[in-house]
ROVO-933195 format. One record per residue (C-alpha): residue in three letters; z, y, x. Coordinates in steps of 0.25 Angstrom, whole numbers, plus 5000, padded with zeros to 4 digits. Each point is the difference from the previous one (the first is absolute). Layout:
N
ALAZYX...
***
This chain:
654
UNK500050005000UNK500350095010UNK498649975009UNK499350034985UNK500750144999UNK499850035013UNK498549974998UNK500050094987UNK500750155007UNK499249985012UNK499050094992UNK500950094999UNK500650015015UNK499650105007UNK500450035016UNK501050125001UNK499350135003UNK499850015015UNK499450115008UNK499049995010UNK500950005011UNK501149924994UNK499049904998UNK499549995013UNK501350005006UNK500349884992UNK498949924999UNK499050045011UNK499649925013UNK499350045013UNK499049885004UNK500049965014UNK498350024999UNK500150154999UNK501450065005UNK500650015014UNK501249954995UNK500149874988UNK501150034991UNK500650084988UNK499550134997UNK500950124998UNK499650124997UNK500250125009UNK500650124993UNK498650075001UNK499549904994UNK500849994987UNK499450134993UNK498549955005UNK500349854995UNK500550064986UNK499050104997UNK499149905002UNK500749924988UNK500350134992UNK499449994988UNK500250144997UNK499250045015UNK498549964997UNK499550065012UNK500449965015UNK499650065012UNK500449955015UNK499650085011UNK500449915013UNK500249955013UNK499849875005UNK501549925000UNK500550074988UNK499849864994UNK499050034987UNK499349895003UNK501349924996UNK500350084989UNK498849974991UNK500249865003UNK501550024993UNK499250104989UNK499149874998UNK501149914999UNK500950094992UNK498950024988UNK499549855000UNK501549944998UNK500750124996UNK499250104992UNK498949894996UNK498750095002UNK498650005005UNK499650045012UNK498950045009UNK499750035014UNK499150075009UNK499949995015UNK498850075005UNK499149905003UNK499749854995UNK500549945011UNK501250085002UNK500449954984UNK499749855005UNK501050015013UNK501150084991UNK499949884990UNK500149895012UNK500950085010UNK501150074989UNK499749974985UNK500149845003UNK501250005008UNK500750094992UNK499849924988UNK500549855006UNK501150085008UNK500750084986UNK500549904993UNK500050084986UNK498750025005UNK499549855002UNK500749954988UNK498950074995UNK498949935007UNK499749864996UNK498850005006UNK500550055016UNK499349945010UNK499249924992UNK498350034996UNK500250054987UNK499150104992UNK501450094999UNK500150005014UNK498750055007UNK499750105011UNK500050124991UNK500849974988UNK501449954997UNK500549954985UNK501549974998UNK500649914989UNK500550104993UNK498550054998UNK500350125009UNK498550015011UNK500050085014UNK498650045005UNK499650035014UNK498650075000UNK499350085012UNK499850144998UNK498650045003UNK499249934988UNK500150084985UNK499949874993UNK501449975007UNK500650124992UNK499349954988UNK500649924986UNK501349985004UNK501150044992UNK501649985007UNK501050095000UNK500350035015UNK499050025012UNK500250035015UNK499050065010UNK500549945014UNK499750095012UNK499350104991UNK499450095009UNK499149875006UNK499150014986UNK498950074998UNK500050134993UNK499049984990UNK499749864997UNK498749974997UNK499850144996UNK500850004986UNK501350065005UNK501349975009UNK500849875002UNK501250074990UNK499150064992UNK499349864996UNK501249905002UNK500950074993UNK499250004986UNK500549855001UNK501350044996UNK499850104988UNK500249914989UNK501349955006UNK501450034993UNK500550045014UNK498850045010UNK500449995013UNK499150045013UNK500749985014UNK499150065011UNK500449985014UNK499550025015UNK500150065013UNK499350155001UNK498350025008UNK499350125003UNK500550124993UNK499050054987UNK499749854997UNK501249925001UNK500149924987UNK501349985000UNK500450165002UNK499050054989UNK500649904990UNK501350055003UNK499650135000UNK500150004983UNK501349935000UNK501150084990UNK501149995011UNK499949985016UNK501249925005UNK500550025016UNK501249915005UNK501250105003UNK501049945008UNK501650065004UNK500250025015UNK501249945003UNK500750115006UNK499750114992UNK499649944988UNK498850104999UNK498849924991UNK498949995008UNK498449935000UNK499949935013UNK498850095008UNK499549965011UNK500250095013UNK499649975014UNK500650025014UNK500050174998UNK500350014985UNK501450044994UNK500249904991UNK499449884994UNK499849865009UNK500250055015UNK500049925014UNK500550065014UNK498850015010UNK500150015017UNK498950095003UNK498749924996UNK500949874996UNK500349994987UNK501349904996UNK499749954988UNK501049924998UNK501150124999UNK499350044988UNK501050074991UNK499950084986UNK500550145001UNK500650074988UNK499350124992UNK501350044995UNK501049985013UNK499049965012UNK501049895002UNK499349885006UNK499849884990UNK499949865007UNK499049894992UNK501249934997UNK500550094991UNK498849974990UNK500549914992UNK501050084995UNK499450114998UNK498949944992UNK500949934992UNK500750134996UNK498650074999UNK499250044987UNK498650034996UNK499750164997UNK498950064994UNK499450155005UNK500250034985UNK501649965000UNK499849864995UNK501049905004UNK500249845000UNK500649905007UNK499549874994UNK498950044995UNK500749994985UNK500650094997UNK499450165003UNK501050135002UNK500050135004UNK501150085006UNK500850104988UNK501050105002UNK501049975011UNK499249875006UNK500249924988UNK498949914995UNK499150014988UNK499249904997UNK498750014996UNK498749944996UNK499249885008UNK498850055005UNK498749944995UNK499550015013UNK500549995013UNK499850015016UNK500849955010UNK499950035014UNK500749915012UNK499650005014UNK500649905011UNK501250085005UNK500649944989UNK499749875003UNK500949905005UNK498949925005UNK499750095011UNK500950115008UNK499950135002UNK499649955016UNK499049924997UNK499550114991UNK500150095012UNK499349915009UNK498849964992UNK499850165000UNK500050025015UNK499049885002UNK499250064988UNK499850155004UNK499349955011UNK498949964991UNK499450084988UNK499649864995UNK501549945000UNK500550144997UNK499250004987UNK500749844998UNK501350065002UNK500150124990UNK499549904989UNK500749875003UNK501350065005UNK500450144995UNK499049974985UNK499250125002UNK498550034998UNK499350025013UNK499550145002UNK498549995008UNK500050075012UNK499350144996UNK500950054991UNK500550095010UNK498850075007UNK499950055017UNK499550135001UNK499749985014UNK499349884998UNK498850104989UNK500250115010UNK499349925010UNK498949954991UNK499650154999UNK498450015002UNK498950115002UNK499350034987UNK498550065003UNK500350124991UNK501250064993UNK499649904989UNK499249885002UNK498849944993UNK500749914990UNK501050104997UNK499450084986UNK501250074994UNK501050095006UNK501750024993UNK501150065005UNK501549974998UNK501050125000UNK501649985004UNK500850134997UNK501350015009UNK501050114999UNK499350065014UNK498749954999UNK498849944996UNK499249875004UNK498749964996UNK499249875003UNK498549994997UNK499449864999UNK498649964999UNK499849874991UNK498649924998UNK499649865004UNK499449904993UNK501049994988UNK500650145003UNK501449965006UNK499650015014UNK500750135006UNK499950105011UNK501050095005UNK499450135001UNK501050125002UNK501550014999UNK500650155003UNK501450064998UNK500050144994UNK501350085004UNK500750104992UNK500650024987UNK499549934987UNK500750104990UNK498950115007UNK498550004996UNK499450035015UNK500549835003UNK499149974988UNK498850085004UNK500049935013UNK500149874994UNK498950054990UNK499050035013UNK500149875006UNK499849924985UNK498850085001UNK499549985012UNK498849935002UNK499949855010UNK499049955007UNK499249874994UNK499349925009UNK498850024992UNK499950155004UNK500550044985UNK501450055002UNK501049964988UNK501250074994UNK501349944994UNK499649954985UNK501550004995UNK501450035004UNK501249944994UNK501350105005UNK501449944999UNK501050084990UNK501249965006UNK501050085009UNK500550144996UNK498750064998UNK499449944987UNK499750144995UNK498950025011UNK499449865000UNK499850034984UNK499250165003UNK499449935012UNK499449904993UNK499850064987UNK499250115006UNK499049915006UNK499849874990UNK498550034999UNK499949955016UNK501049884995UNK501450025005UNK500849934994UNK501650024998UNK500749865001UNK501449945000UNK500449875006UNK500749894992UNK500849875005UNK500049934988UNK499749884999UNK498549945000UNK499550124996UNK498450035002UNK499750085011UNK499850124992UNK500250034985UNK499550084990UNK500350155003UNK501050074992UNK500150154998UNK501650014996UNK500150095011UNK500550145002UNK498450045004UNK499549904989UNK499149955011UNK499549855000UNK501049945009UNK499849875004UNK501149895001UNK499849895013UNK500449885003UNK500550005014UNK500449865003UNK498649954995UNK499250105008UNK500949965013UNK499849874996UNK498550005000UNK500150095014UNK500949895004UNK499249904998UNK498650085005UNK500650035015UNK500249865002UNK498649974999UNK499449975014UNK498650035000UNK499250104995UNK499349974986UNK500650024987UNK501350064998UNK500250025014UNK500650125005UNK499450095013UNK500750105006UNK499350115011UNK500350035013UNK500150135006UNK500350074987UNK501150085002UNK501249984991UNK499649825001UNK501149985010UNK500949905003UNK501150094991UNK499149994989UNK499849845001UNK501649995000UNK500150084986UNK498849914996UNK500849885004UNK501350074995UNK500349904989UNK500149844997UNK500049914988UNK501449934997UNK500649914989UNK500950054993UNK500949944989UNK500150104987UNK500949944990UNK499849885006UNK498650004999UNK499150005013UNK499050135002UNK499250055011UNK500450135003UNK499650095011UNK501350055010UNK499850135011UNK500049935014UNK500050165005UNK500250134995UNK498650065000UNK498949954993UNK499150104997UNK498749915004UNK500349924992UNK500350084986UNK498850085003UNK499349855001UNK500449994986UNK499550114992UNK498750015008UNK499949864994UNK500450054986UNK499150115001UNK498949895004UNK500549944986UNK499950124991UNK498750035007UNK499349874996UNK498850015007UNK498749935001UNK499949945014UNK498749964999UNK499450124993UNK500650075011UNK499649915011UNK498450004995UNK500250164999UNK500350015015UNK499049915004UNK499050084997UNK499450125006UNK501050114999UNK499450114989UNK500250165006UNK499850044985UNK501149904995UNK501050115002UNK501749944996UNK500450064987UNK500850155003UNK501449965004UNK500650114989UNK498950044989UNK500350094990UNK500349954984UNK498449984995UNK499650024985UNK500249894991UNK498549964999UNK499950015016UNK501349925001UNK499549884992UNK498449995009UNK501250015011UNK500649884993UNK498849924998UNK499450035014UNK501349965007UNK500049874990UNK498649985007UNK500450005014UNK500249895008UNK501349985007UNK501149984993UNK500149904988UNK500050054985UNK499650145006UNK500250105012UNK501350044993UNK501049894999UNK500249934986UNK501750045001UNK499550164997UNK499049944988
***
């Protein structure tokens, strides 16, 4: 009788609620085939809150962004084996390519299964030939399926519905798969039906701008840093890395040349007490996880802010979450190790580049962001004239400064219009409040350059930064002169914005002011000076020109590209490596002049071929107001000229 109601309530028996980590701790094994050492798993205190938010049904969204021996790959192992037996769910994997499914499968998913015995009683079928036990595809008894695909096939991401999916070592995928979107995008459409969706995405950081694993995390509702008390002044802390000359973060001593390695220490931020590597284990297991926005966990449960007082307030679970963990925290490895496999690596920009991913979890910034100015100062060359042959169009960018102004003249042409030559840059002394600086300014935009051709060319548009203290005289400056193009404009550093946007007149001079966006322009600069041979979007540079000397190539040079973490997020910003860097502002607006201007390069290219015309005087810098009936033949002939697209005046004053 008793057998027979057992057998009748054991429908109705259901395991006691467990977390991820709880149930990992009790139940979970690490197989000899692919662990350094064979024996229970307990989880590390870092681990609990990344275990959990893995089983959080209330966290659909997780992010990791790691270092190699942080153990992730163990911890999807536990997640696999926490939602077959103990949350009873479907689930799907990707690896990034086929083969990379098939050794997962063989090296982890199958020894797992024997070795985790809550696991295996679910596995009637271990290590026998069974149509629920092949190379890709795992069925349990209590009808619950595993799948293990490869990543780079769509059909792989096609008609399969679960409720939790993993992309292993993320940033290893393509980026578009097969052309009909990314590996997230497409995998986690598997999961929408599901009561509880969950996608867990994990992988050590690539190259900056295209790292997978960085752009997923990017979108995440809260970004997660391991905080952790020092032991002697209890000041909260993200481990950092440091080197020999730093004043905190992992630190070694160093003999001259010799670097010890093995005294590697951390130094406090708050008491710049050394640390020894033996303190870790404490000081993780009293650490927490904080988010820029306030955000607090330890478990990965339960979330809280700090209220009045320090007290906790709890607060709702994110829907989406990114964690970030490099190997300082590990205790795996040691802070010397860490030290030493830096030393042998900065030899090497190869095993440098292997060391910033694999060991402190960051993307790997190409060299070029940061540009030499020496290095463009010697490629300076000898132009045949003022302006050489494939240059057609000439633009000017203006910087004001409270003594001063400067002004670079650039000459663009090419086959596609984004070649460009240096052609003048001149400082102008004196005072911008007073109107004799501008008229000196005025005559050199007027000023007519030499083409190789024998024509001679003038500056087509002008684009004049507002900022500094003299706005008022950049607006009459300009407004006095728009029918010769010179444009007022205003840098922005907003966030991917155009180059230049649509002009505004709410100004005090209700002028067309035009708003630029300056990291995109020094962006494409960037990325134009490191091309190394001439041809498109190469950049030339004179010699013997005054004002084109090596002071100017350090402004030029004056800034690099950095990542930078803004709420969590990562964004490319530019950061001032030097104080001055006129050469390269005045880069910037001769380009958005260029942009405003809008010119027809090969128009202008097929015009300057031929034979120059004595009669085909430029149009009168300055004319006086025509009639309305002689305004609009003006209008038609100058819509008639070749040269610029849409008409000889630009479309932003139509």
């Amino acid at each position: 009788m008793r057998k027979a109601i057992d057998a009748g309530l054991k429908v109705l028996r259901k395991p006691e609620p467990q977390t991820c980590a709880e149930w990992a701790d009790a139940n979970f094994y690490l197989s000899p085939e692919s662990s350094y050492t064979q024996g229970r798993w307990e989880t590390a205190p870092f681990q609990v809150a990344i275990l959990n938010a893995m089983g959080n049904d209330d966290i659909r969204e997780v992010n990791l962004v790691k270092s190699a021996r942080v153990g992730y790959t163990k911890m999807i192992l536990a997640a696999i084996g926490y939602f077959v037996e103990h949350k009873q769910r479907n689930q799907l994997l990707w690896q990034p390519t086929d083969q990379a499914a098939e050794e997962f499968m063989k090296q982890h998913v199958d020894p797992m299964v024997r070795d985790v015995r809550s696991v295996r009683s679910l596995a009637p079928w271990l290590e026998k030939k069974h149509k629920d036990n092949t190379i890709n595809y795992k069925r349990f008894s209590n009808s619950r399926q595993l799948m293990i695909k490869g990543g780079k096939s769509a059909k792989n991401y096609r008609e399969k519905s679960v409720g939790v999916v993993y992309y292993d070592e993320l940033s290893s995928f393509d980026p578009d798969i097969e052309k009909e979107g990314s590996p997230v995008v497409l995998g986690d459409k598997r999961v929408e039906g599901a009561a509880f969706p969950k996608s867990i995405r994990g992988s050590t950081p690539k190259l900056a701008d295209s790292c997978q694993i960085s752009l997923a995390a990017e979108d995440a509702e809260a970004h997660f840093h391991r905080f952790v008390p020092c032991p002697k002044c209890s000041h909260m802390q993200r481990l950092e890395w440091g080197g020999p000359d730093s004043d905190f973060g992992i630190k070694w001593d160093r003999d001259g040349d010799t670097h010890r390695t093995e005294t590697a220490y951390y130094v406090c931020a708050g008491c710049s007490k050394k640390i020894d590597n033996r303190m870790l284990d404490k000081m993780d297991s009293n650490g927490e996880w904080r988010s820029d926005t306030g955000l607090m966990t330890l478990d990965g449960m339960r979330f809280y802010r700090r209220g009045k007082r320090g007290a906790e307030v709890l607060t709702e679970t994110p829907e989406t979450a990114a964690f970030y963990i490099w190997a300082a925290y590990s205790p795996w490895t040691t802070w010397a190790k860490i030290a030493k496999d830096f030393v042998a690596a900065s030899r090497d920009p190869i095993k440098l580049k292997t060391w910033v991913n694999t060991t402190r979890g960051e993307q790997w910034e190409e060299q070029g962001s940061k540009l030499e100015g020496h290095s463009l100062y010697m490629r300076r060359e000898h132009y045949p004239a003022s302006v050489p042959q494939k240059a057609v169009v000439l633009v000017a960018g203006v910087d004001t400064q409270d003594d001063r102004l400067e002004a670079s003249i650039w000459a663009f042409g090419g086959e596609y219009g984004d070649e460009s030559w240096l052609v003048s840059h001149d400082i102008f002394w004196g005072d911008p409040g007073r109107s004799e600086l501008w008229d000196r300014l005025d005559d050199y935009l007027m000023k007519p350059w030499e083409h190789e051709s024998g024509t001679t060319l003038r500056v087509a548009a002008t684009a004049v930064d507002t900022g500094g203290h003299y706005t008022d005289s950049v607006y009459k400056f300009c407004k006095n002169r728009k029918n010769r193009r010179i444009y007022a404009i205003k840098g922005s550093n907003q966030r991917a914005m155009p180059l230049v946007s649509r002009p505004s007149k709410n100004n005090k001079a209700k002028i067309n002011l035009f708003s630029v966006g300056t990291d995109t322009a020094k962006e494409l600069i960037f990325g134009r000076l490191h091309i190394p041979d001439p041809g498109p979007g190469y950049v030339h540079f004179p010699v013997g020109v005054a004002g084109v000397d090596e002071e100017y190539f350090e402004q030029l040079t004056s800034e690099k590209r950095v990542t930078k973490y803004i709420k969590g997020r990562p964004v490319k910003v530019f950061e001032p490596i030097r104080k001055r860097n006129e050469a390269l502002d005045t880069f910037v607006y001769a380009l958005v002049a260029l942009e405003i201007l809008n010119p027809n390069f090969k128009k202008l290219a097929e015009r300057l071929a031929e034979e120059p015309d004595p009669d085909d005087e430029p149009p009168p810098t300055e004319p006086e107001r025509p009639s309305k009936s002689a305004a609009k033949k003006s209008t038609r002939r100058a819509r008639r000229r070749p040269g610029h697209k849409g008409g000889y005046v630009q479309s932003w004053r139509n």
